[in-house]
N, CA, C and O atoms as a GROMACS GRO file, in nm:
protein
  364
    1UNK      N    1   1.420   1.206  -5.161
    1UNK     CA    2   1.418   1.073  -5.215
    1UNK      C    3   1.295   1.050  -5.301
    1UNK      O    4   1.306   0.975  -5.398
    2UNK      N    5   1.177   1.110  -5.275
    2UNK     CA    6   1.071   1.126  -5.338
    2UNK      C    7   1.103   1.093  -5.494
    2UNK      O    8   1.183   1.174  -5.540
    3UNK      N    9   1.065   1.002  -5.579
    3UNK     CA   10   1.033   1.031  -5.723
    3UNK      C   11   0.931   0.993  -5.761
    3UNK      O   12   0.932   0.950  -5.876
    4UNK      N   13   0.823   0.991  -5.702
    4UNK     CA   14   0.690   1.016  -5.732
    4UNK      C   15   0.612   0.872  -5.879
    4UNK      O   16   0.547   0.854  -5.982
    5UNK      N   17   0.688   0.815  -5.771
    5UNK     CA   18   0.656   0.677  -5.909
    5UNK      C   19   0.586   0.617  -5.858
    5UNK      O   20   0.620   0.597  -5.741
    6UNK      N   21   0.433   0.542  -5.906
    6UNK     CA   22   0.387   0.444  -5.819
    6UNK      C   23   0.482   0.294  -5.851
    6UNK      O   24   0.590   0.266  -5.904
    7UNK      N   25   0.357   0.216  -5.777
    7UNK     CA   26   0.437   0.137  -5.712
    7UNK      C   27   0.471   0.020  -5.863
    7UNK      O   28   0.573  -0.047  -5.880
    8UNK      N   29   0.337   0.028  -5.962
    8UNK     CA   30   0.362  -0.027  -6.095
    8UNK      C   31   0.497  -0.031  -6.142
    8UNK      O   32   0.571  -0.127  -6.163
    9UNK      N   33   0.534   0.215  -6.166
    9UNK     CA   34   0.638   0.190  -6.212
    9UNK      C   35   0.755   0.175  -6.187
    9UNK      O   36   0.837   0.166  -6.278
   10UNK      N   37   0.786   0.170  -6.069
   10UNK     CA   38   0.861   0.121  -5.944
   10UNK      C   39   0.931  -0.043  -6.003
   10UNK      O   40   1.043  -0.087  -6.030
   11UNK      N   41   0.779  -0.097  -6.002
   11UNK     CA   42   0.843  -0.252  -6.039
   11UNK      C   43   0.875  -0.247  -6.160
   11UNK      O   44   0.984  -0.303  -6.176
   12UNK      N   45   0.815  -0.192  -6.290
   12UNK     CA   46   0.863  -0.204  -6.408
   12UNK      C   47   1.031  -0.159  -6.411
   12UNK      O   48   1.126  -0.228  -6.448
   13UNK      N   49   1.031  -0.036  -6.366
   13UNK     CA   50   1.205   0.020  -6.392
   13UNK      C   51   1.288  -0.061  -6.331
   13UNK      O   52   1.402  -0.069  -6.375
   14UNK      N   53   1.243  -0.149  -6.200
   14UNK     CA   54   1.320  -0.245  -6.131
   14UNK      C   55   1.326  -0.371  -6.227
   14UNK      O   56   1.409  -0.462  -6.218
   15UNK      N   57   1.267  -0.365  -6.280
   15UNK     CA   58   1.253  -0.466  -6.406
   15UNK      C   59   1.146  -0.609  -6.402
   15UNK      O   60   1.166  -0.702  -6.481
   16UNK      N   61   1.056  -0.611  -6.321
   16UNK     CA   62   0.965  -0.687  -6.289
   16UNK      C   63   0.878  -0.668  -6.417
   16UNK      O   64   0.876  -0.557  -6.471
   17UNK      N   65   0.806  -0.771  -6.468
   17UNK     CA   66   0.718  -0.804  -6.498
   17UNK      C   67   0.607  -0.698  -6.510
   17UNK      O   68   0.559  -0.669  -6.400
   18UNK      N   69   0.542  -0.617  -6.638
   18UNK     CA   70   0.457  -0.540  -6.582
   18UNK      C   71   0.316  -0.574  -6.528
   18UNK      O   72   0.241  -0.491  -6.477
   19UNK      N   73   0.289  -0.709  -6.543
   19UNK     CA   74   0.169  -0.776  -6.495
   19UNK      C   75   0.151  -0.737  -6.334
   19UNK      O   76   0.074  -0.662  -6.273
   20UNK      N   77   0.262  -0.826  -6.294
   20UNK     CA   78   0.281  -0.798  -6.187
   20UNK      C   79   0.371  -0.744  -6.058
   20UNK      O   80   0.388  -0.780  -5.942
   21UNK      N   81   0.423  -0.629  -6.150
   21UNK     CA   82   0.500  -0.497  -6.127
   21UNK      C   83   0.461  -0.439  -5.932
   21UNK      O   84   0.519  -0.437  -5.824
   22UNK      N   85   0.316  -0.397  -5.996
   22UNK     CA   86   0.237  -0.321  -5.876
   22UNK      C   87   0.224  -0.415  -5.756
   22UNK      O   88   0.266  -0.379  -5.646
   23UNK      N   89   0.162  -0.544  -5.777
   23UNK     CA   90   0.134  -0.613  -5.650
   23UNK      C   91   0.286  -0.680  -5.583
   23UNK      O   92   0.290  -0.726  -5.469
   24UNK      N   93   0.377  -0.676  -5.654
   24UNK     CA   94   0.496  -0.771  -5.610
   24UNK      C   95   0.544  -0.611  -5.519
   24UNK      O   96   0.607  -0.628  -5.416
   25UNK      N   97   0.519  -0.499  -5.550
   25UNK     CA   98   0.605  -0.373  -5.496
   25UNK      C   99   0.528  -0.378  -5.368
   25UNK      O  100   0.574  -0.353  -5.257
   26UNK      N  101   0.401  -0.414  -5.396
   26UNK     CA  102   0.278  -0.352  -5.276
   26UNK      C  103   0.338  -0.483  -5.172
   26UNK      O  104   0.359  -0.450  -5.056
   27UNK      N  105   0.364  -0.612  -5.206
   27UNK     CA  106   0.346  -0.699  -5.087
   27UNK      C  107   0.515  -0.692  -5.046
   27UNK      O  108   0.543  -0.764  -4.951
   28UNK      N  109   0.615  -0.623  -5.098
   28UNK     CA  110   0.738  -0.603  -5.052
   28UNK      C  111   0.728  -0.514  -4.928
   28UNK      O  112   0.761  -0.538  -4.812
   29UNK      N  113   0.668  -0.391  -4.988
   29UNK     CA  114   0.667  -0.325  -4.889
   29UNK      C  115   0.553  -0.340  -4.801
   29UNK      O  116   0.558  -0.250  -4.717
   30UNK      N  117   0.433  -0.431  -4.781
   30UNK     CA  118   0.410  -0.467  -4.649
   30UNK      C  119   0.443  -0.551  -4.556
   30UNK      O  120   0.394  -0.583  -4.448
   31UNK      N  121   0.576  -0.595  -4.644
   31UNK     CA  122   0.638  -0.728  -4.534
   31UNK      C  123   0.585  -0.893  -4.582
   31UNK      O  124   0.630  -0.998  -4.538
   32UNK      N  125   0.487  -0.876  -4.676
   32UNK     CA  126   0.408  -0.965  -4.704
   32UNK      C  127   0.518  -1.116  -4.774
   32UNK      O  128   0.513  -1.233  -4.738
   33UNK      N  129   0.598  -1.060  -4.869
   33UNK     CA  130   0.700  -1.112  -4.922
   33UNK      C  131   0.859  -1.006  -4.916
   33UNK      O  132   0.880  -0.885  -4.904
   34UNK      N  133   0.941  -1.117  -4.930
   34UNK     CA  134   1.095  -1.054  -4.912
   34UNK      C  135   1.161  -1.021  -5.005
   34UNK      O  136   1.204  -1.117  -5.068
   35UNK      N  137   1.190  -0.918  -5.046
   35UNK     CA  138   1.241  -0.904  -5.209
   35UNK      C  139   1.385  -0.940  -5.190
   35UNK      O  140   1.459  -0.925  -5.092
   36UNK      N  141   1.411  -1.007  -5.344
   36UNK     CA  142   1.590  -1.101  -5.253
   36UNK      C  143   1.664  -0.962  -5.345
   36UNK      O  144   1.618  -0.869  -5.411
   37UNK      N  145   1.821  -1.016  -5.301
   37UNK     CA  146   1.852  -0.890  -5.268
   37UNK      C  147   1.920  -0.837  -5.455
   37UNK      O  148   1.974  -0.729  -5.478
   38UNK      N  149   1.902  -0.915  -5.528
   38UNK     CA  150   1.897  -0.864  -5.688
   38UNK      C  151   1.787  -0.738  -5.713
   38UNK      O  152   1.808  -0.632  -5.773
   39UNK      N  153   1.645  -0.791  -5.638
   39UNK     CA  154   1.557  -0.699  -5.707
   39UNK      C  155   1.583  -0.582  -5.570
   39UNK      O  156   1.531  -0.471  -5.585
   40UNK      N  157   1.652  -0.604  -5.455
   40UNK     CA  158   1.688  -0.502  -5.335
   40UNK      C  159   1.737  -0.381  -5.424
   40UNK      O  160   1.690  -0.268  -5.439
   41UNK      N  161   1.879  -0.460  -5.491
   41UNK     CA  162   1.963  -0.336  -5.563
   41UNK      C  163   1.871  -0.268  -5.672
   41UNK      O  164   1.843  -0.148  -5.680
   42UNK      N  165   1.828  -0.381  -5.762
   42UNK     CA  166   1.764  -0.270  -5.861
   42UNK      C  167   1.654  -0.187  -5.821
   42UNK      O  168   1.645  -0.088  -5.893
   43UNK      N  169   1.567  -0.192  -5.729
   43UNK     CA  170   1.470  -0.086  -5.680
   43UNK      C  171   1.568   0.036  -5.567
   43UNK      O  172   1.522   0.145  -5.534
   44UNK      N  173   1.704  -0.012  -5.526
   44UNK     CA  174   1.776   0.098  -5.472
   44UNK      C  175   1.842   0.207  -5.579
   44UNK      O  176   1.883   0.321  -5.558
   45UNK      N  177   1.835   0.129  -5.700
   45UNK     CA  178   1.870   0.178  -5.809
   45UNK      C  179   1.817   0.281  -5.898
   45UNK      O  180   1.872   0.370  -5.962
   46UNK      N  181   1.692   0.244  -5.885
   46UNK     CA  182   1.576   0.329  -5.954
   46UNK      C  183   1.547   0.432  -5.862
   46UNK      O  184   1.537   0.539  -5.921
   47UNK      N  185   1.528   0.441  -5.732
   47UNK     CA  186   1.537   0.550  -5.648
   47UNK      C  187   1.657   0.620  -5.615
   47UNK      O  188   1.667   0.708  -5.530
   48UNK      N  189   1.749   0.573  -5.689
   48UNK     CA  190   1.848   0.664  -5.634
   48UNK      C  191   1.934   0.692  -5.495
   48UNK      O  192   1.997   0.790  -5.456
   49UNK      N  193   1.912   0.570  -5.442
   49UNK     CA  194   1.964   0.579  -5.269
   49UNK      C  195   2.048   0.451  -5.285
   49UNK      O  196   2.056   0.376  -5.382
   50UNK      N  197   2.121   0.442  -5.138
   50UNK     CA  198   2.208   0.311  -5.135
   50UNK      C  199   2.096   0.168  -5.042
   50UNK      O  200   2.008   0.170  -4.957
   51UNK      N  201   2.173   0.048  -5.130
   51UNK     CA  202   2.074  -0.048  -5.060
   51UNK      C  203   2.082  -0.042  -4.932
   51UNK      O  204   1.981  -0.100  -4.890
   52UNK      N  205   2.148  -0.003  -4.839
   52UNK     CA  206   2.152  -0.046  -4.709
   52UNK      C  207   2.032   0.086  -4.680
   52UNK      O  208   2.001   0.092  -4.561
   53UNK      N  209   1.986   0.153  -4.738
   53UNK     CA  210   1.860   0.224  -4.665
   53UNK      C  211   1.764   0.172  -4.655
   53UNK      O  212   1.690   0.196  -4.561
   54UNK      N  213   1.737   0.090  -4.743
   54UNK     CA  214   1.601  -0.028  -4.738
   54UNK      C  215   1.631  -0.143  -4.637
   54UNK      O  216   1.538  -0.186  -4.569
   55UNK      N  217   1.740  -0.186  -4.625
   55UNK     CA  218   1.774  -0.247  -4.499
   55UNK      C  219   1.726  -0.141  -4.338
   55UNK      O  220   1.651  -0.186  -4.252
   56UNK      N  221   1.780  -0.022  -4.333
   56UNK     CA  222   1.761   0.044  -4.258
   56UNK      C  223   1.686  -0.006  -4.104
   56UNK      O  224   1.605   0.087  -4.098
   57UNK      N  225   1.662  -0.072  -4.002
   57UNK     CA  226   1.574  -0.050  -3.891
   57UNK      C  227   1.513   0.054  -3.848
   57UNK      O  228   1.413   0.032  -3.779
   58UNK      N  229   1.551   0.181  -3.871
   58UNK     CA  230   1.473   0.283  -3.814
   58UNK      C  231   1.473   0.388  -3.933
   58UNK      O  232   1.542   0.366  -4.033
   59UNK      N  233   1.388   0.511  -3.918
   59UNK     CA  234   1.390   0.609  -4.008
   59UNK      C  235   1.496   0.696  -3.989
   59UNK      O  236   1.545   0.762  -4.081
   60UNK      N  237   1.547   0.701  -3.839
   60UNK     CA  238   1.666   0.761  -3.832
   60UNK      C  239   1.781   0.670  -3.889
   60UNK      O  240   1.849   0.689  -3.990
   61UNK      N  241   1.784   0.612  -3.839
   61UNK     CA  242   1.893   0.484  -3.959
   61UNK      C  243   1.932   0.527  -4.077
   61UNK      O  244   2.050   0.546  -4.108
   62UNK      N  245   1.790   0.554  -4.183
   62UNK     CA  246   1.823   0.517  -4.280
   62UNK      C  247   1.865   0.656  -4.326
   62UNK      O  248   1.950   0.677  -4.413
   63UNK      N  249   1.777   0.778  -4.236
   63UNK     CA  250   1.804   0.909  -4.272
   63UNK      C  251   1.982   0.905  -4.273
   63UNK      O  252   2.046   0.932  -4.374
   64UNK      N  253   2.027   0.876  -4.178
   64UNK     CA  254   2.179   0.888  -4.150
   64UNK      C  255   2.261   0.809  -4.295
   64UNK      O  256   2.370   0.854  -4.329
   65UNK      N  257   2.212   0.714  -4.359
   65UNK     CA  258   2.252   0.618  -4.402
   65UNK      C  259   2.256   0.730  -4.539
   65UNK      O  260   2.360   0.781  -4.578
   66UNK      N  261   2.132   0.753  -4.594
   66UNK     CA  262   2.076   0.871  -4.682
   66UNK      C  263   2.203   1.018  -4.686
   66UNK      O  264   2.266   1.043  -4.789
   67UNK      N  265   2.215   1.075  -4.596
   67UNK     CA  266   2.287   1.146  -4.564
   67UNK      C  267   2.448   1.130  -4.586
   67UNK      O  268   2.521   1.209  -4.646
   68UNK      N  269   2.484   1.007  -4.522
   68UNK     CA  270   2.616   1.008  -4.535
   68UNK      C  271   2.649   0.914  -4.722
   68UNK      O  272   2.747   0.910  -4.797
   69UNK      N  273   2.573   0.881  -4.725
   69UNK     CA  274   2.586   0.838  -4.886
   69UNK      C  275   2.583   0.947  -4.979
   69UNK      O  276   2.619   0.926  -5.095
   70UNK      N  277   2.540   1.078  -4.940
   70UNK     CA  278   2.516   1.179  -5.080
   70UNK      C  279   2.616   1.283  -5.010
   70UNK      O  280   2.609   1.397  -5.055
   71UNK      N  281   2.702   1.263  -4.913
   71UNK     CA  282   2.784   1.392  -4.874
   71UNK      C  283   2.976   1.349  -4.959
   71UNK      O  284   3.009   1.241  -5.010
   72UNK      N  285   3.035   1.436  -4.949
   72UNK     CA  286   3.127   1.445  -5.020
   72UNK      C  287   3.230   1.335  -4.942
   72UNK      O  288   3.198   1.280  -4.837
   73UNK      N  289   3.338   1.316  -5.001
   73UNK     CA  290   3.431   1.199  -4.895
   73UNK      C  291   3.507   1.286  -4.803
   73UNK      O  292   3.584   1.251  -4.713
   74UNK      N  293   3.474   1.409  -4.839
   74UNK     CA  294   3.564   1.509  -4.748
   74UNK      C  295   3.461   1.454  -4.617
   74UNK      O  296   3.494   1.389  -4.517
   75UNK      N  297   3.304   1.514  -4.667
   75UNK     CA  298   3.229   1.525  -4.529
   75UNK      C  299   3.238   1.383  -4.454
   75UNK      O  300   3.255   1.367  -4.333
   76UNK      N  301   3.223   1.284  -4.552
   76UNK     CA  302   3.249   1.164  -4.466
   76UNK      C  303   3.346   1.114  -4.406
   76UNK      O  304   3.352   1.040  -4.308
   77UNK      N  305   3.418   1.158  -4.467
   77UNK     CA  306   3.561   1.120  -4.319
   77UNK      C  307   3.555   1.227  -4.191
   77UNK      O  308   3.572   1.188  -4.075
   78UNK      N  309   3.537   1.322  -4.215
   78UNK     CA  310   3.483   1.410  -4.070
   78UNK      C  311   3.353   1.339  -4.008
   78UNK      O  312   3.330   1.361  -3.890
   79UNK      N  313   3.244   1.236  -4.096
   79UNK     CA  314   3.145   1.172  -4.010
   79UNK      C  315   3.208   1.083  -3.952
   79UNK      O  316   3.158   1.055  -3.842
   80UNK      N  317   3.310   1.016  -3.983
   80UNK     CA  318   3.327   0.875  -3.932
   80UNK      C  319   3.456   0.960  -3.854
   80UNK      O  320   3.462   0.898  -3.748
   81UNK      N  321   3.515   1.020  -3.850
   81UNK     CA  322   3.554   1.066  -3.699
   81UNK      C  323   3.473   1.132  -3.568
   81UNK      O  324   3.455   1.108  -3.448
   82UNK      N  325   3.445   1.209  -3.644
   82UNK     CA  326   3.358   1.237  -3.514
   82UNK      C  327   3.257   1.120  -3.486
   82UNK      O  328   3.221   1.132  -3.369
   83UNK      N  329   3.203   1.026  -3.539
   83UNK     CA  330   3.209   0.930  -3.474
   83UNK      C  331   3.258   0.834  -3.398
   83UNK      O  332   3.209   0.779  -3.299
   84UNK      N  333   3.367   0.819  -3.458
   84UNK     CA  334   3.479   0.777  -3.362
   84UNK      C  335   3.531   0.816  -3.243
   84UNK      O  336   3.607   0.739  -3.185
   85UNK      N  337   3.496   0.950  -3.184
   85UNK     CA  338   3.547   1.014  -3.122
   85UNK      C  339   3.446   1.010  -2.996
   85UNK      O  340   3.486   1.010  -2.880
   86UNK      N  341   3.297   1.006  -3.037
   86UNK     CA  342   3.162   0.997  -3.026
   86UNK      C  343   3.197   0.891  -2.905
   86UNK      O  344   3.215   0.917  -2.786
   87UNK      N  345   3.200   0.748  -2.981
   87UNK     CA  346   3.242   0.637  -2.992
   87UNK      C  347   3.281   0.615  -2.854
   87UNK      O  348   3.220   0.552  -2.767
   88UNK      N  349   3.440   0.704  -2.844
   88UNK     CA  350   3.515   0.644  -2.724
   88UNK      C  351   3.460   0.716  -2.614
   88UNK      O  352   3.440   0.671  -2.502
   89UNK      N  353   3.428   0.867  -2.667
   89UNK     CA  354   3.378   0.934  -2.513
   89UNK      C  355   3.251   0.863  -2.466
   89UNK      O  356   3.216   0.910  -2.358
   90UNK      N  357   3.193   0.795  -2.496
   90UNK     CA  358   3.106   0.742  -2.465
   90UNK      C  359   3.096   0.582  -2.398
   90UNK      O  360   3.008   0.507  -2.355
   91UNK      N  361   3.230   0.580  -2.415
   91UNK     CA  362   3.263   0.447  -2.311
   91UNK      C  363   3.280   0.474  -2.197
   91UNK      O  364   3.304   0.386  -2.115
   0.00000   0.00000   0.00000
């Protein structure tokens, strides 16, 4: 997921303001402010991942989330069965 952008050009490609590109990225990601969910997509956009990874609760979350978004629809219908399957044995 890495693309090695700071956080400036992060906000610029997301399309922010380049004034204040860097500090609007820096206080998103400390929780400081909530990015609504227009500038959600376009910074999911510029990295290349799906928005629900930035949603994510955990790193495993989002790894899974990461994962099943870049695998083929073949692989994902074998994820979401064997989840399913997961699922019931586990009741």
């Amino acid at each position: 997921m890495a693309k090695n952008l700071s956080q400036k050009q992060l906000g610029i490609e997301a399309g922010l303001d380049p004034a204040v590109a860097s500090t609007r990225i820096n206080r998103y990601e400390m929780g400081v402010h909530r990015a609504d969910f227009q500038i959600t997509e376009r910074v999911a956009r510029v990295l290349d991942i799906p928005v629900a990874y930035l949603y994510a609760e955990s790193d495993a979350l989002a790894q899974m989330v990461l994962l099943f978004d870049r695998s083929s629809r073949e692989q994902q219908n074998d994820m979401l069965s064997w989840a399913g399957t997961f699922q019931r044995n586990s009741l």
